[in-house]
C-alpha positions as CSV (number, residue, x, y, z in Angstrom):
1,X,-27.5,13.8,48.6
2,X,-24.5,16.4,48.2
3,X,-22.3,13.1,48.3
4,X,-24.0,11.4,45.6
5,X,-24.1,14.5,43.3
6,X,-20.2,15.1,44.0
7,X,-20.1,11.2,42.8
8,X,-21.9,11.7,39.8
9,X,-19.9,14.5,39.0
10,X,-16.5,12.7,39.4
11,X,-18.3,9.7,37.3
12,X,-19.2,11.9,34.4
13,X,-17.4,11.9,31.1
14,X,-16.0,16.0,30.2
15,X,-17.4,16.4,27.3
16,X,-13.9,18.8,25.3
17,X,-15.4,18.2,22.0
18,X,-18.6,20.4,21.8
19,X,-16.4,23.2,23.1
20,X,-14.0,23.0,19.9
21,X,-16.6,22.1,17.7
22,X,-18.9,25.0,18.3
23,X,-15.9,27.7,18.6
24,X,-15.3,26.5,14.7
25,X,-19.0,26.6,13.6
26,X,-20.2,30.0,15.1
27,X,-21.1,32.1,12.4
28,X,-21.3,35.4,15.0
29,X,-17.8,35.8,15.3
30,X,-14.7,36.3,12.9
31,X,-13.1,32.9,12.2
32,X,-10.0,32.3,14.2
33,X,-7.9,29.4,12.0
34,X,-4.6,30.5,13.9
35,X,-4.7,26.9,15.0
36,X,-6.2,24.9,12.3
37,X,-3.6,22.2,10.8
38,X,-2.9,22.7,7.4
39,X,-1.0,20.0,5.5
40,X,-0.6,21.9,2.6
41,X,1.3,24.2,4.0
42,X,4.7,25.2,6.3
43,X,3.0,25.4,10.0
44,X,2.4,21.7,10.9
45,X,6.2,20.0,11.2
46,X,5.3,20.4,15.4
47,X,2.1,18.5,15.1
48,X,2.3,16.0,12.5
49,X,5.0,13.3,11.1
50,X,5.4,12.2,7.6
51,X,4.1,8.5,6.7
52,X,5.7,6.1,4.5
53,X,3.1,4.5,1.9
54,X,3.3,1.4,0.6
55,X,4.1,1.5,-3.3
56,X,2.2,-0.9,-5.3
57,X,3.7,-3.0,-8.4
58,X,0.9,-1.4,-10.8
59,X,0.2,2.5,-11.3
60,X,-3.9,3.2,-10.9
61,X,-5.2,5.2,-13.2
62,X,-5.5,9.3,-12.8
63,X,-3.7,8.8,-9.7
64,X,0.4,10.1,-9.5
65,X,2.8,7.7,-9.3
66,X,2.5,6.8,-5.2
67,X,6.2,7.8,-4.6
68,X,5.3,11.3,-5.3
69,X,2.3,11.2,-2.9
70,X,2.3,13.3,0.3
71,X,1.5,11.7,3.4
72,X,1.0,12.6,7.2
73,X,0.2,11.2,10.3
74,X,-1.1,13.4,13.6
75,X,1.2,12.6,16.1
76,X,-1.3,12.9,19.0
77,X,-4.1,10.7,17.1
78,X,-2.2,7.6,15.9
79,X,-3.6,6.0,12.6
80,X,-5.2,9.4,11.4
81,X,-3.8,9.8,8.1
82,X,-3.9,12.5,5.1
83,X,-3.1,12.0,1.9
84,X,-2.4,15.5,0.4
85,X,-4.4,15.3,-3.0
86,X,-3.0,12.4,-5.3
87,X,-5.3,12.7,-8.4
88,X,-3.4,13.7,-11.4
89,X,-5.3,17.2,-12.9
90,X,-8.7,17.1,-14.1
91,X,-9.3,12.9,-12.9
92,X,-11.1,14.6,-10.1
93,X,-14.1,15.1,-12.2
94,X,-14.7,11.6,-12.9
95,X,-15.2,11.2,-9.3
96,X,-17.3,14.2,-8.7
97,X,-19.6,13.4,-11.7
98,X,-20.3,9.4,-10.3
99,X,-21.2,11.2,-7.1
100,X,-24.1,13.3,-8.6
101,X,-24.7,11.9,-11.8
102,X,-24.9,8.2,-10.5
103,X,-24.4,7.7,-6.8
104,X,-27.6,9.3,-5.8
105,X,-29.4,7.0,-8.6
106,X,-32.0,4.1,-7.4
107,X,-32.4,2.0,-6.4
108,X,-29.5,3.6,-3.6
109,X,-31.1,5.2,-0.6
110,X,-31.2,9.2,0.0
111,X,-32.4,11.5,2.3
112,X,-35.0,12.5,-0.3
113,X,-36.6,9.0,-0.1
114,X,-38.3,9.9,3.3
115,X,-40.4,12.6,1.9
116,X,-41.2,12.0,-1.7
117,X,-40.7,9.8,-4.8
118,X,-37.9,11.6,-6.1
119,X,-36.7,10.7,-9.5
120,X,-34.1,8.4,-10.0
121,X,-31.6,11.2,-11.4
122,X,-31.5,14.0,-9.3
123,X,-29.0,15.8,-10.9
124,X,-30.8,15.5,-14.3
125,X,-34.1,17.2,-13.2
126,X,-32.2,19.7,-11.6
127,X,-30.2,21.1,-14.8
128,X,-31.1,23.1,-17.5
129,X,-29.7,24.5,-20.4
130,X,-26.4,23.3,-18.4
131,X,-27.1,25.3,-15.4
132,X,-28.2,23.5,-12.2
133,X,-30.7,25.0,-10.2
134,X,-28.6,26.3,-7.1
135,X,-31.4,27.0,-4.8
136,X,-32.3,25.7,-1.5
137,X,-35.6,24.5,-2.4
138,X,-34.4,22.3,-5.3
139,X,-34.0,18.7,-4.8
140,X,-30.3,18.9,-5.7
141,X,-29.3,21.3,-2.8
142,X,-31.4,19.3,-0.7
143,X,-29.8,16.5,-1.2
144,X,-27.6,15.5,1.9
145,X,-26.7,11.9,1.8
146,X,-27.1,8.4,-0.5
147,X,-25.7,5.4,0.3
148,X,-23.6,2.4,-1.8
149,X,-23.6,-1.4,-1.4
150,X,-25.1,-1.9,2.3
151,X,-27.7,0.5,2.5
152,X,-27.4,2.0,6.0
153,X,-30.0,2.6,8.1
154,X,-29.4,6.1,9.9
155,X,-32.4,5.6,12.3
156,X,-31.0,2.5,14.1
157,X,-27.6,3.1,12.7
158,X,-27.0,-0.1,11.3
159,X,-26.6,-2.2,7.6
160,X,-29.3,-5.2,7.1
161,X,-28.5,-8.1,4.7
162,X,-31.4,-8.0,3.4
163,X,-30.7,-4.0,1.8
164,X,-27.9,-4.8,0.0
165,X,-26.5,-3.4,-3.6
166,X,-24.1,-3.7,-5.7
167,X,-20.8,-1.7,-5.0
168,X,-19.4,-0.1,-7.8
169,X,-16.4,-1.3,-9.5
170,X,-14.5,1.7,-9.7
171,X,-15.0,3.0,-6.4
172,X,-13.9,-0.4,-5.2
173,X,-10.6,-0.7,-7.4
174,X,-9.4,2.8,-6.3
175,X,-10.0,1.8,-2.4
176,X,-8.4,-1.1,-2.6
177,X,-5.5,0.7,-4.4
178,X,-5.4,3.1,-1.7
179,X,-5.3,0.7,1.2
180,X,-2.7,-1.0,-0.6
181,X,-0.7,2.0,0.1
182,X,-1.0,1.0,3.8
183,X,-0.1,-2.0,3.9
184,X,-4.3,-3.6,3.9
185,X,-3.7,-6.1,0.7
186,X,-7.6,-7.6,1.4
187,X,-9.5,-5.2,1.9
188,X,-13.1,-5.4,0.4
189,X,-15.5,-2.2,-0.1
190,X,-18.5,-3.1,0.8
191,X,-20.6,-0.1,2.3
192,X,-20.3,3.9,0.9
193,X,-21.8,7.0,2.1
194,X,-21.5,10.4,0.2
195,X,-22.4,13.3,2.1
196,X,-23.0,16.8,-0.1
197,X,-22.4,19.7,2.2
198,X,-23.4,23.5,1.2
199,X,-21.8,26.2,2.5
200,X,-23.7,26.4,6.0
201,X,-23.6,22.9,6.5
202,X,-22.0,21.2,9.1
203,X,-21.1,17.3,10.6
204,X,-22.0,16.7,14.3
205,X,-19.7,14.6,16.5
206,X,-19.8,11.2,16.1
207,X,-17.7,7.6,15.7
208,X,-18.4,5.2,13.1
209,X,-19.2,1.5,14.8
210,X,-21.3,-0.1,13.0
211,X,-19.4,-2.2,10.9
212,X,-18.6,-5.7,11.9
213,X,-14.7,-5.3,10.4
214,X,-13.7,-1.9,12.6
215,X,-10.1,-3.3,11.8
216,X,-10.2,-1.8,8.3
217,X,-9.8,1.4,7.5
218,X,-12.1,4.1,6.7
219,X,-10.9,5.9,3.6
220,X,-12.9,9.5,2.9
221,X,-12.5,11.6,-0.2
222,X,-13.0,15.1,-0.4
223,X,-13.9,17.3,-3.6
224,X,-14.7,20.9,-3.8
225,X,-14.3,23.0,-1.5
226,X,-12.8,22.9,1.8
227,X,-13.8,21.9,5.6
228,X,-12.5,22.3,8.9
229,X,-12.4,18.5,10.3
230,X,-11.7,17.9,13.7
231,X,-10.4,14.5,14.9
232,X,-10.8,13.5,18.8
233,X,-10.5,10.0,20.4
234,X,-12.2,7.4,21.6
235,X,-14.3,9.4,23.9
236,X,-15.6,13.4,24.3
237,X,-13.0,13.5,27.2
238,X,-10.5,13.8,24.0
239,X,-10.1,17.7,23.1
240,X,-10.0,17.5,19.3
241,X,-7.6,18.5,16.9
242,X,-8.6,21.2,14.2
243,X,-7.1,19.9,10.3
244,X,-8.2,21.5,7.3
245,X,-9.2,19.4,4.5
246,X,-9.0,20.3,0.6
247,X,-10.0,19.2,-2.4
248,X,-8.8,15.8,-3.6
249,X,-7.1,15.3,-0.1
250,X,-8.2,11.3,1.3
251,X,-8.4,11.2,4.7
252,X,-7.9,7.6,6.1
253,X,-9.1,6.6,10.1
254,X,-7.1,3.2,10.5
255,X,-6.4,1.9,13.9
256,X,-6.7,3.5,17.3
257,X,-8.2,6.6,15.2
258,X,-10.7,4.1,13.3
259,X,-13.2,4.3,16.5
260,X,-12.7,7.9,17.0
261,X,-14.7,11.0,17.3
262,X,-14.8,12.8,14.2
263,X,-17.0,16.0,13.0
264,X,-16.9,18.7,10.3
265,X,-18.4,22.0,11.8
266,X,-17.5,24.4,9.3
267,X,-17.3,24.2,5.3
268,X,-15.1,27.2,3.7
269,X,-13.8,28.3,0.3
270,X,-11.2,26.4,-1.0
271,X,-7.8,28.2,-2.4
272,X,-9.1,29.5,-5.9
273,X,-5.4,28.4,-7.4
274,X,-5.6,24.7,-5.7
275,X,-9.1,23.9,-7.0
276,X,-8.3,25.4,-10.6
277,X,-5.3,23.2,-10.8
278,X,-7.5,20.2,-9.8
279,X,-10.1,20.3,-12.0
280,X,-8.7,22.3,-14.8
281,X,-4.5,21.6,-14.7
282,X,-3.4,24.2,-17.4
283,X,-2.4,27.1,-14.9
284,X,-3.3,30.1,-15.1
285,X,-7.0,30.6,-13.2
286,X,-10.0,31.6,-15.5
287,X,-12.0,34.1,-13.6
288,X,-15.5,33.8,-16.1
289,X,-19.1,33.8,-14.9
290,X,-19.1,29.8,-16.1
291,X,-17.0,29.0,-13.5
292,X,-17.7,31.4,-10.8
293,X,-21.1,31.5,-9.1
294,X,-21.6,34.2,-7.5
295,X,-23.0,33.3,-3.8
296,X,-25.4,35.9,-4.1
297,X,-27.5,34.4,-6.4
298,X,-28.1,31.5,-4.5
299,X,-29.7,31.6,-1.0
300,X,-26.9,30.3,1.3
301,X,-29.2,31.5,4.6
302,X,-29.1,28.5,6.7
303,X,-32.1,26.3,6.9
304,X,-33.0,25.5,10.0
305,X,-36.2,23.2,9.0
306,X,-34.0,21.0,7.3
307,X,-32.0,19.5,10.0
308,X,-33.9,16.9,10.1
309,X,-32.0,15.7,6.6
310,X,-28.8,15.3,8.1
311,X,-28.5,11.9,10.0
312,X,-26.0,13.8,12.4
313,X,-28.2,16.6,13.2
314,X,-27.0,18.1,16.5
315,X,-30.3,19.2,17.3
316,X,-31.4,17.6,20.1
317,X,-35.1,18.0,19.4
318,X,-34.8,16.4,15.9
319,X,-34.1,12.5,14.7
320,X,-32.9,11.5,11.3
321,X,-36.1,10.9,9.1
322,X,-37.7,7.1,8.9
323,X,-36.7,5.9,5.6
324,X,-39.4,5.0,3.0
325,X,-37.8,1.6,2.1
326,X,-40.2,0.6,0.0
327,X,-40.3,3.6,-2.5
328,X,-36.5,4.0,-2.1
329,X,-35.4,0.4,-3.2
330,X,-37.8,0.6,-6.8
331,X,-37.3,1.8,-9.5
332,X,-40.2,3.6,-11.8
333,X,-40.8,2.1,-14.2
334,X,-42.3,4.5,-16.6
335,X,-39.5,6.9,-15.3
336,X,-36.9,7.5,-18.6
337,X,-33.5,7.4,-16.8
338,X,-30.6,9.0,-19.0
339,X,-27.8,6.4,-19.3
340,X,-24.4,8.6,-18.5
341,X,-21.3,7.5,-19.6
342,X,-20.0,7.0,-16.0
343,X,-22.2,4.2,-15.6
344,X,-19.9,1.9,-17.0
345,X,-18.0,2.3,-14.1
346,X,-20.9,0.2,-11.9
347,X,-18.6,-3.0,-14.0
348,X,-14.9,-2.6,-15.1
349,X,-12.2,-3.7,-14.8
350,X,-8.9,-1.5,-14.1
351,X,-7.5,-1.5,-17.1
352,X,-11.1,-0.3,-18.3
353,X,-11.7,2.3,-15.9
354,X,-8.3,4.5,-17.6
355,X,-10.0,4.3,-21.0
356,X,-13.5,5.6,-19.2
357,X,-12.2,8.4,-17.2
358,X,-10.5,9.5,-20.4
359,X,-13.7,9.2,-22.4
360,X,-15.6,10.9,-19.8
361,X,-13.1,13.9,-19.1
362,X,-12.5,15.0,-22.7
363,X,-16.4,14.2,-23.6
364,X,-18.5,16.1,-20.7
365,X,-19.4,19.7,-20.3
366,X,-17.9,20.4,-16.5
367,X,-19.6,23.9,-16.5
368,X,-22.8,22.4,-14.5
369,X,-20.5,20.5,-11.8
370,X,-18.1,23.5,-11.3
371,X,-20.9,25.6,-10.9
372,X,-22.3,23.4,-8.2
373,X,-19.0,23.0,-6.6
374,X,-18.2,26.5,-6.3
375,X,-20.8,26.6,-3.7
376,X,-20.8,22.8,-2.6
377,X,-18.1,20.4,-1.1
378,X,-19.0,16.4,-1.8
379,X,-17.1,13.8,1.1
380,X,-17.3,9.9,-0.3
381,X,-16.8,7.6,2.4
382,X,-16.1,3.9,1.9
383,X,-15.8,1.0,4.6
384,X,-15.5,-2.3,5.0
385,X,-18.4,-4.2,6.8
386,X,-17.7,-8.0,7.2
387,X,-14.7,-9.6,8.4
388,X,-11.6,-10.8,6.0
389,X,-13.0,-14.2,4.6
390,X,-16.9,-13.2,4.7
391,X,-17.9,-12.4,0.7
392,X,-20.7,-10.0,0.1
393,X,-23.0,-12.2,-1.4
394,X,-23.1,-14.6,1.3
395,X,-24.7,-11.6,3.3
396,X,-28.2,-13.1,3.7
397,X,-26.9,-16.9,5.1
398,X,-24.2,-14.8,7.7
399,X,-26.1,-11.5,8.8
400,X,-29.7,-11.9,9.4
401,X,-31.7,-9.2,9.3
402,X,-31.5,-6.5,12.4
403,X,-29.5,-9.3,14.4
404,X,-26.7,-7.2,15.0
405,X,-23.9,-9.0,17.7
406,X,-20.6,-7.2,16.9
407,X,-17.8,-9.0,17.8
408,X,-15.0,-7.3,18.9
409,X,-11.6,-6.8,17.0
């Protein structure tokens, strides 16, 4: 018996993630960021090496010119990238308005869809008088996830042919821009999750595997405020390494870091100057009550009946909620949808996307979205799902629905 314990033992993985990922989410103790890697800074030249983009013939628009981009690669975690924010000023906002003004939309899936039948627009009947309402109970802060083009299914953790949508044109130029950049000239968006994180909220540890194509990279944007990510390996064996991640900064998982464990256990205020300069450009920081929220007027206490929204929950106790597919993939009919500017984005071209962002920058109050950034950070994530040669609407003939035999790459 003491034999086959000391065997089991010997046989069982160390698990140096939790460790790491709980010393950055404890709320008990002063944060210690001694050893948190911050690209944007002076301290990192010992852990990370700079990488050499690709510069395409064309400039995209409200991006800088790619030779003036800033990019890094962890030296122990080959094929984790960082791209320090590349969005010229203020083009962030066209990205943070598709993620709440349209993303969430139907007939995309969210985590609201297991509970109720929630309105198409969230973020419409949750604003008034160009305020959104802040607090926990509203559907806007509950909002956690929604999902583009292959609807995912967190429960089985897998995309169906059969629950497939449209991906938006805009979101898929600017990827395939980006991956570009490394060297990817086919790559295809096909399958988008955007996470909205509050200020408690946190990302358990986990790898991304259910895409068929795991040979194409992952590419994650970040807006708002900030996060501590941590980055492992292919196992929990791997202790993981602590990076701090900002607004506008794209985070790409290519390679031997594509099938690695990744979490974000703690979501913290971004540098008042950065932020200011990213969505505002003209300098000097504005200090009014417009822009700055105060955090006591909204109720940041942590909610613990709500982990059952987030499809990482770490909670052993708890699984991600069944999906109501039926009243998430149908629209209302007698429900009067708004139609927003950004829409167009859903079908442009590149050269129509520059003259949009412009028209929707210079044309729409920002008040409402800083005010739910100053207490919010929004991650858009972006794969590929099928193989190079596979097009998306030849889903239904190539992936039947819930056969799932992943080939390996």
């Amino acid at each position: 018996m003491a034999t086959e314990l000391s065997n089991a033992c010997c046989n069982s993985e160390i698990d140096r993630f939790k460790g790491v990922y709980k010393k950055y989410k404890r709320r008990d103790v002063p944060l210690n960021v001694q050893n948190v890697i911050d690209l944007h800074g002076t301290s990192y030249s010992d852990d990370v090496i700079s990488y050499t983009l690709h510069e395409p013939s064309e400039k995209f628009p409200g991006l800088k010119p790619v030779k003036d981009w800033k990019a890094y690669q962890l030296k122990n975690c080959e094929g984790f990238i960082v791209i320090n924010n590349p969005f010229e000023p203020k083009y962030q906002r066209y990205w943070v308005e598709r993620c709440l003004l349209d993303f969430p939309m139907k007939p995309n899936r969210t985590n609201l869809d297991a509970h109720m039948e929630r309105p198409s627009q969230v973020w419409h009947s949750c604003v008034e008088t160009d305020r959104p309402n802040l607090r926990k109970d509203s559907l806007l802060m509950k909002l956690r996830w929604a999902t583009l083009g292959y609807q995912y299914e967190w429960n089985t953790k897998e995309y169906f042919a059969d629950r497939v949508q449209s991906f938006p044109d805009d979101l898929s130029h600017l990827c395939t821009y980006i991956a570009k950049t490394l060297g990817y000239s086919n790559y295809s968006s096909e399958a988008g999750i955007v996470n909205y994180y509050r200020m408690e909220s946190t990302l358990m540890g986990h790898t991304d595997v259910s895409e068929l194509d795991k040979a194409a990279p992952l590419i994650s944007f970040s807006f708002g405020q900030s996060c501590i990510f941590l980055i492992g390996g292919p196992t929990k064996e791997t202790e993981p390494i602590p990076v701090f991640l900002n607004s506008g900064d794209i985070c790409l998982m290519t390679g031997n870091a594509r099938l690695s464990y990744h979490a974000v256990p703690r979501i913290l205020p971004g540098n008042r100057e950065h932020l200011h300069a990213c969505f505002h450009g003209d300098g000097g920081i504005d200090v009014t009550d417009d822009q700055n929220v105060a955090i006591h007027d909204i109720d940041t206490e942590h909610d613990l009946d709500e982990t059952e929204n987030d499809p990482y929950s770490d909670s052993v106790h708890e699984k991600p909620p069944v999906i109501n597919v039926i009243d998430s993939m149908k629209i209302n009919q007698e429900e009067n949808t708004i139609l927003t500017p950004t829409q167009s984005g859903n079908r442009c071209s590149v050269t129509e996307l520059g003259d949009l962002m412009k028209t929707v920058i210079d044309g729409t109050d920002w008040t409402p979205f800083q005010d739910y950034l100053n207490v919010s950070r929004v991650n858009l994530n972006v794969r590929q799902v099928l193989k190079p040669g596979l097009e998306l609407g030849s889903c239904p003939d190539v992936i039947k629905p819930c056969d799932r035999s992943v080939e390996k790459t």
